[in-house]
C-alpha positions in Angstrom: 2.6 -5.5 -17.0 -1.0 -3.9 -17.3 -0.9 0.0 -18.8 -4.5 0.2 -17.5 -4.2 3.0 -15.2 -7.7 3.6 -14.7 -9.9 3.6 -12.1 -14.1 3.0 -11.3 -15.2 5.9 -9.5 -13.2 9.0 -8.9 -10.4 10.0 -6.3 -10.4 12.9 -3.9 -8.4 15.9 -6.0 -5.9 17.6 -4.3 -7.8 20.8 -3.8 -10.6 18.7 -2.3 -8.5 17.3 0.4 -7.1 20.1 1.4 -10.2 21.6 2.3 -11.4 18.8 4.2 -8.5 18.9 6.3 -10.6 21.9 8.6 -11.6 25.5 7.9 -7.9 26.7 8.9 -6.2 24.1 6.6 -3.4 22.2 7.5 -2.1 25.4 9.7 -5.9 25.2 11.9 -4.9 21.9 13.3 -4.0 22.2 16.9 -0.6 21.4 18.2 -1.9 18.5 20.4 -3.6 17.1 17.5 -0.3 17.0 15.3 1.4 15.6 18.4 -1.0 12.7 18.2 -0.7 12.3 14.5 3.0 12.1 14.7 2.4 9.4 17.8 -0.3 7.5 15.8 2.6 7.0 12.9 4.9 6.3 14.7 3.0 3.4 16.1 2.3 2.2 12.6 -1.2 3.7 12.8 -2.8 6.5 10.8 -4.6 8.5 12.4 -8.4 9.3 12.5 -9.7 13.1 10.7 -7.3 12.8 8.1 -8.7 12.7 4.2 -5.3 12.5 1.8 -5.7 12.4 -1.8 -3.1 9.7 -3.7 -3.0 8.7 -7.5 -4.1 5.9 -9.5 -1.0 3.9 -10.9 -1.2 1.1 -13.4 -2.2 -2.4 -12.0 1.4 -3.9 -13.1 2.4 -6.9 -12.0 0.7 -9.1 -11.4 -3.0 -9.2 -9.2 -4.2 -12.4 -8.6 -7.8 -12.0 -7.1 -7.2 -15.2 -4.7 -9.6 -14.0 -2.3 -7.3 -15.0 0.3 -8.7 -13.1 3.8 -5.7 -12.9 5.9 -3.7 -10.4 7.8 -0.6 -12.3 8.0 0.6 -12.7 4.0 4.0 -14.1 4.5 3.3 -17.7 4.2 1.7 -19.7 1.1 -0.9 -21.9 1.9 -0.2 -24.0 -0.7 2.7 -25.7 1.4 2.5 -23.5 4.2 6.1 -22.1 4.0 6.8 -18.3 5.2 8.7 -15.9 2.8 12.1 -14.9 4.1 12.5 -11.4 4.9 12.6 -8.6 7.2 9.5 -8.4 8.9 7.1 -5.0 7.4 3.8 -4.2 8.9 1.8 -2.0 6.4 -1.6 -0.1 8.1 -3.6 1.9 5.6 -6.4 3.9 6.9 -9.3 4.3 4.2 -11.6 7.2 4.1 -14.7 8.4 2.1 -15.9 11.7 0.8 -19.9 11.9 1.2 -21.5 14.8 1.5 -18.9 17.1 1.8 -17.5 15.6 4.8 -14.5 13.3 5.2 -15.3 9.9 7.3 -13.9 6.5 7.8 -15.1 4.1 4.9 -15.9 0.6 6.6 -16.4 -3.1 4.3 -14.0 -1.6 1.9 -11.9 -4.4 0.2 -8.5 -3.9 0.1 -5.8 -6.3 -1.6 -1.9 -5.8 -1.1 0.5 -8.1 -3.0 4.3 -7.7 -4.2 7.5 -9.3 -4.5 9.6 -11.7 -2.4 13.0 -11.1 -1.2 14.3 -12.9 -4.5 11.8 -10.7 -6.9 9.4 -13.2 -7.7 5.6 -12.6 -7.5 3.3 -15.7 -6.4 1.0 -17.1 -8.9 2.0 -16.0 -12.1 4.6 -17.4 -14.5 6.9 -15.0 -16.3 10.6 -15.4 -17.7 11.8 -15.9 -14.2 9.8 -19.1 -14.0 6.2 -20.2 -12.9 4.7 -20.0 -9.1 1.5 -21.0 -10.6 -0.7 -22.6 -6.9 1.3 -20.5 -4.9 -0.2 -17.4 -3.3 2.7 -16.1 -1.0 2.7 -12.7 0.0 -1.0 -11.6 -1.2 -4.0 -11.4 0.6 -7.2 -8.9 1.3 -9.0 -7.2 4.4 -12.1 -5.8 4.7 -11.7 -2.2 6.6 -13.0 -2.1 9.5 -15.2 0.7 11.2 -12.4 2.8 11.4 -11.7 2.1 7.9 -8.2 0.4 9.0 -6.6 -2.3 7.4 -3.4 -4.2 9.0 -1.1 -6.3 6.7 2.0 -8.3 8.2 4.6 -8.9 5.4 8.4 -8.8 4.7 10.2 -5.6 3.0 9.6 -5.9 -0.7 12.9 -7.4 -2.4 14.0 -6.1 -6.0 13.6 -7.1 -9.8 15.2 -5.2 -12.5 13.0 -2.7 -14.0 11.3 -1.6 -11.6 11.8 0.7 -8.1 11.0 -1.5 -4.8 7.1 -1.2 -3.9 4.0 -3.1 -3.1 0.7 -3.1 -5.0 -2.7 -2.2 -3.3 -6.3 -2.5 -4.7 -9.6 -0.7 -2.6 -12.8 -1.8 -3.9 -15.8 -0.5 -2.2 -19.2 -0.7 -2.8 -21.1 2.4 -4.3 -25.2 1.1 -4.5 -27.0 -1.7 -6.2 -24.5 -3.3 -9.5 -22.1 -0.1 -8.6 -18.5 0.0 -7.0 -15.4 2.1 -6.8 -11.9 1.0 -7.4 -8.8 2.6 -6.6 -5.6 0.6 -7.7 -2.4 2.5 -7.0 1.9 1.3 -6.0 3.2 2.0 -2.7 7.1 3.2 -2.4 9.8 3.3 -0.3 12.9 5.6 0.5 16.0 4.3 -1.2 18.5 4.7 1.8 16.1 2.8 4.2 15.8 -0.1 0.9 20.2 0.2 1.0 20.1 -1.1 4.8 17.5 -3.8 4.5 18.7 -4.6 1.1 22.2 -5.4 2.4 21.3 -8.0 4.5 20.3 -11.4 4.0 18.1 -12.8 2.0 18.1 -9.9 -0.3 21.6 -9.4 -1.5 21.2 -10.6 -5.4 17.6 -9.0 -5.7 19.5 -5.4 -4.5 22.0 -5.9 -7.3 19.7 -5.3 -9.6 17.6 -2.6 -8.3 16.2 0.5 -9.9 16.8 3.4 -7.7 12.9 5.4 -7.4 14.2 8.4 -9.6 14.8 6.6 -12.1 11.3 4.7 -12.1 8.9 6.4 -14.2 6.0 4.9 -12.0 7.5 6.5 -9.3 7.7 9.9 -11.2 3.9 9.4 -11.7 3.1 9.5 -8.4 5.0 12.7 -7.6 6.0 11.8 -3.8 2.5 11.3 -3.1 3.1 7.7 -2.2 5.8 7.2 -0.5 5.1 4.8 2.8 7.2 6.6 6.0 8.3 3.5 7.6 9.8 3.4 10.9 11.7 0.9 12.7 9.6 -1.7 15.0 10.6 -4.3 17.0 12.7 -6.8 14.9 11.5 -5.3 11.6 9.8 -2.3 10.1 6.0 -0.3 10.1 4.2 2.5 8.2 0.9 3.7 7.8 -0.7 5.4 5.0 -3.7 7.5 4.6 -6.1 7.1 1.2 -9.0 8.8 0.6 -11.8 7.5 -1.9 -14.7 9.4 -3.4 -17.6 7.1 -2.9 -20.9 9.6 -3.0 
C-alpha cells in the first residue's frame, strides 16, 4: 500500500470553498435552491453551483492505469464475467476554481477502482493471490461539460485492515507539459455496509471488516468523504461533489 499522499496541483481549502458558495454563505442560498439540491441527490446527481473542498488520501491499493473508458465497471473484459454484488451507482460532479469563480471542470480524467464482494482487487497479485489480466471493477471517464462523471459498480466488499471504500483519481490538464492530480478514498456509513454486508455474496468479506472509526484513513479524512448513498431501484446511488484548483 502506497504512503504517497501527495498530490500535483493544489486543492480548494476549506475557507476557499466556503466563500464560493455565494456572498451569504451556506445560509444565502435560497430555500428552492436547497430543495433542488436535496432532489438532485437524491437522484444520484450532484448538483450544479456547488464547489466542496475534500482531502488528498494515499493512493493505497492498488491503481492500475488500464485506461479502460467505460461507465459500466462490473465486468472484466478479460473473460467478460460481471462481479457479484449489490448494484452501486457512484456520480461525482468535478468543479474548478479559476479566477475566483467556481465552474464545472470538463475533459477531466477520473479513475474509480476498489474491491470485489470477496476483497480482492483486479490486476495485482498480493498474499490473497494474483488477478494479474483481469481488470474487474476499474475504469475511467472523462467529465463531461457539466463536469459529471457516472460509474455503475457493486457495493464495495471487505478485507481486513482496512474500512469499506473505493479509490478515485482526477487528473486534469493545467497548460502545455502541466496537469493536476487529486487522488483521494471514498467511504461509506457502517450501518448501511451491516445491511448490504449481510447478504449474499458478501458474508465472509464482512467477517472481517474494519469498522470506519477504527480506520486511520478514515480519521484522515475527518467526515469529509463520506459518499450519502440512498437506496435505488434494486441497489444503491450517491453523488459526491470535488472541487479542484486548476488556475
Amino acid at each position: 500500500m502506497s504512503g504517497d499522499d501527495t498530490t500535483i496541483g493544489r486543492v480548494l481549502t476549506r475557507r476557499r470553498a466556503l466563500a464560493l458558495l455565494g456572498a451569504g454563505g451556506i445560509g444565502g442560498l435560497a430555500g428552492a435552491r436547497l430543495l433542488a439540491l436535496k432532489a438532485a441527490r437524491a437522484q444520484g446527481a450532484a448538483a450544479p453551483g456547488v464547489c466542496v473542498a475534500r482531502p488528498a488520501l494515499t493512493e493505497g491499493p492498488y491503481f492500475v492505469d488500464v485506461k479502460l473508458d467505460r461507465s459500466d465497471i462490473r465486468s472484466d473484459p478479460a473473460d467478460g464475467t460481471r462481479r457479484p454484488g449489490a448494484p452501486l451507482r457512484i456520480t461525482l460532479r468535478v468543479s474548478r476554481l479559476a479566477g475566483g469563480a467556481c465552474a464545472p471542470l470538463p475533459g477531466a480524467v477520473v479513475d474509480v477502482w476498489h474491491c470485489d464482494a470477496a476483497g480482492a482487487y483486479s490486476g495485482v497479485a498480493d498474499r490473497g493471490g494474483s488477478t494479474v489480466g483481469h481488470a474487474f471493477l476499474r475504469g475511467f471517464q472523462t467529465t463531461d461539460a457539466g463536469g459529471l462523471v457516472a460509474f455503475t459498480t457493486i457495493y464495495p466488499g471487505a478485507y481486513p485492515g482496512r474500512a469499506v471504500h473505493v479509490h478515485f483519481k482526477v487528473r486534469a490538464a493545467a497548460g502545455p507539459g502541466r496537469a493536476h492530480e487529486l487522488t483521494s478514498q471514498l467511504f461509506f456509513d457502517d450501518a448501511l455496509t451491516d445491511r448490504v454486508h449481510a447478504r449474499p455474496p458478501y458474508a465472509a468479506a464482512s467477517a472481517r471488516r474494519m469498522r470506519n472509526e477504527r480506520d486511520g484513513i478514515f480519521r484522515q479524512a475527518k467526515g469529509q468523504l463520506t459518499l450519502p448513498v440512498a437506496p435505488s431501484g434494486e441497489g444503491y446511488a450517491g453523488a459526491f461533489d470535488l472541487a479542484l484548483e486548476v488556475g
